[in-house]
C-alpha positions in Angstrom: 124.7 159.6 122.7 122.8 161.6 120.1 120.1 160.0 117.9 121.9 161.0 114.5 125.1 158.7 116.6 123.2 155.3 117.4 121.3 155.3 113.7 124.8 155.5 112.4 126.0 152.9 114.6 122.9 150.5 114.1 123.6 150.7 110.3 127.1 150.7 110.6 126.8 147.2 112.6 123.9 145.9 110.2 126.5 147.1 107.3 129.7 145.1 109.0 127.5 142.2 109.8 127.2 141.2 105.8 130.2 142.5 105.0 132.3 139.1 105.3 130.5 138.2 102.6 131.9 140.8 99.9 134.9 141.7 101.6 137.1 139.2 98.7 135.7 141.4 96.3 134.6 144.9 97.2 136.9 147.3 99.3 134.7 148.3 102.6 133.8 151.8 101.3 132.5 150.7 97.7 130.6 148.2 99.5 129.5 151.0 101.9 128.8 153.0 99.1 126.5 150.1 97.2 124.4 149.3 100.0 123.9 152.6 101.3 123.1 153.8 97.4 121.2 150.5 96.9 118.7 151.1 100.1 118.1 155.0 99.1 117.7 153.9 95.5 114.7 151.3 97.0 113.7 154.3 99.4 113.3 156.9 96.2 110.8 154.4 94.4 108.6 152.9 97.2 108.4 156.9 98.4 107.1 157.7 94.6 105.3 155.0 94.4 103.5 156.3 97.6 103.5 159.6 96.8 102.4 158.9 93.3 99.1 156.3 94.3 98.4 157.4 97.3 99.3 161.2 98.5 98.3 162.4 94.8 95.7 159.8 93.8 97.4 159.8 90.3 95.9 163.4 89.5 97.4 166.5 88.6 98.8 168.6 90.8 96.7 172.1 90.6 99.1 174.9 92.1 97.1 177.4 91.1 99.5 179.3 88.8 100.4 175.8 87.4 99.4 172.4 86.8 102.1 169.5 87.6 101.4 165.5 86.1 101.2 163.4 88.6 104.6 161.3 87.6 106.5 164.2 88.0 104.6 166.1 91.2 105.6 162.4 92.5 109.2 163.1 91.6 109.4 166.9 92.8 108.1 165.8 96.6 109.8 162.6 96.9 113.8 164.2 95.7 114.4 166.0 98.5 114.0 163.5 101.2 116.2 160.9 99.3 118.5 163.5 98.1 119.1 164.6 102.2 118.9 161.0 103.2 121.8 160.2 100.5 123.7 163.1 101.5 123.7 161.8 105.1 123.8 157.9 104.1 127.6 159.1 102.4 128.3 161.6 105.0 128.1 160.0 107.7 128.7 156.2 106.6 130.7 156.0 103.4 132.8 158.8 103.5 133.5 159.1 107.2 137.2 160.5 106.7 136.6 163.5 104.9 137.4 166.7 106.9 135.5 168.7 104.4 133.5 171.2 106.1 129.5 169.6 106.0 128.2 172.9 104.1 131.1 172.7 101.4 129.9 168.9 101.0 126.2 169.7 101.0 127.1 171.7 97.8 129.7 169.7 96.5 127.0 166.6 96.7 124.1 169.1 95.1 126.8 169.6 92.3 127.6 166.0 91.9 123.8 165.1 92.1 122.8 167.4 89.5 125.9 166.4 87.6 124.1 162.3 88.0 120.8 164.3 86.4 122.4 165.5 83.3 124.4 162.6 82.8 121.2 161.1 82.9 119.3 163.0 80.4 122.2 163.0 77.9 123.1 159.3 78.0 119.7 157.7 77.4 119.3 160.2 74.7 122.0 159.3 73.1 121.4 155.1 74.0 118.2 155.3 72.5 118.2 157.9 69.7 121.7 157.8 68.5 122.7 154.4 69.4 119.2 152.7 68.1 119.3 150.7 71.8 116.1 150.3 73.2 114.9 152.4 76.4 115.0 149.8 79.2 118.9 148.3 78.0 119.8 152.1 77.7 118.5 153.3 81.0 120.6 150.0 82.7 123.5 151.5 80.7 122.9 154.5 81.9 122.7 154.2 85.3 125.8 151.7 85.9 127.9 154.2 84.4 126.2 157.1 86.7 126.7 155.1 89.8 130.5 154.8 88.8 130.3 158.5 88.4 128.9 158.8 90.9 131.3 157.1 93.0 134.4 158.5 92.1 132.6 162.4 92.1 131.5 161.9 95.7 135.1 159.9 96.8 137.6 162.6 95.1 135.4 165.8 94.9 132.2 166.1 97.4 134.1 163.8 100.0 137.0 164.3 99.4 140.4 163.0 101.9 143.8 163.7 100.9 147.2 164.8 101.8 146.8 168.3 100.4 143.9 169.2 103.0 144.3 171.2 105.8 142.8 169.4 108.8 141.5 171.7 111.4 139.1 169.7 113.5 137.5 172.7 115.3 136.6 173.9 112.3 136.4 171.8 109.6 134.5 168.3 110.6 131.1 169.8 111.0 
């Protein structure tokens, strides 16, 4: 058995373990989809707050041809490992049906995470500047109504099962 095979097994039986205890409330793939989410989400910030204390001491990034703050040079190294590890947290644990070929989800997923991004930017703006709501309220706003997009992007578009597919397992499950 491959390693990517018993690290989705161990997960899957820690995930099935707990999930007696939402199952009267949550259909197994949201729940899936909250924990898996949940853990990266608590992966992203102790990885900043790593990267941002202790890899970058807090100081500017020098680059030579440009100079990064340290909040953001934080941000920049720590998005692509949580970006891959949520790619393969919903590959290969929430949305296990899909017969989506795993490039045309890697972009789909890129799509739907730059889609989160904008959301993002446009939503607190609007919260806080518009709407007169203070940053911290706004940015809760803001991200329970990205996770919902979230959701339902990744489940109908970057994921995506349905009768309309053509399944071709040779070609079309990796």
């Amino acid at each position: 058995m491959t390693l990517l095979k018993n690290v989705q097994n161990i997960i899957n039986q820690i995930l099935d373990f707990f999930y007696p205890l939402f199952k009267s409330f949550l259909p197994k793939e949201t729940y899936r989809y909250a924990a898996t989410g949940g853990g990266n989400l608590v992966l992203d910030i102790v990885l900043y707050f790593i990267f941002f204390h202790y890899v970058l001491f807090e100081q500017n990034l020098n680059l030579g041809f440009i100079v990064i703050s340290p909040h953001i040079a934080a941000f920049l190294m720590v998005f692509p490992i949580t970006f891959s590890t949520g790619f393969l947290l919903a590959k290969y644990i929430t949305f296990t049906q899909s017969q989506l070929r795993g490039k045309k989800q890697l972009l789909r997923y890129g799509l739907t995470v730059l889609g989160s991004i904008i959301l993002n930017y446009i939503l607190i703006k609007f919260f806080v500047e518009k709407m007169e709501i203070y940053p911290t309220p706004s940015k809760i706003l803001t991200t329970v109504i990205s996770i919902i997009y979230s959701f339902v992007a990744q489940k109908y578009f970057t994921f995506k099962t349905g009768k309309n597919q053509t399944i071709n397992t040779t070609t079309e499950s990796q």
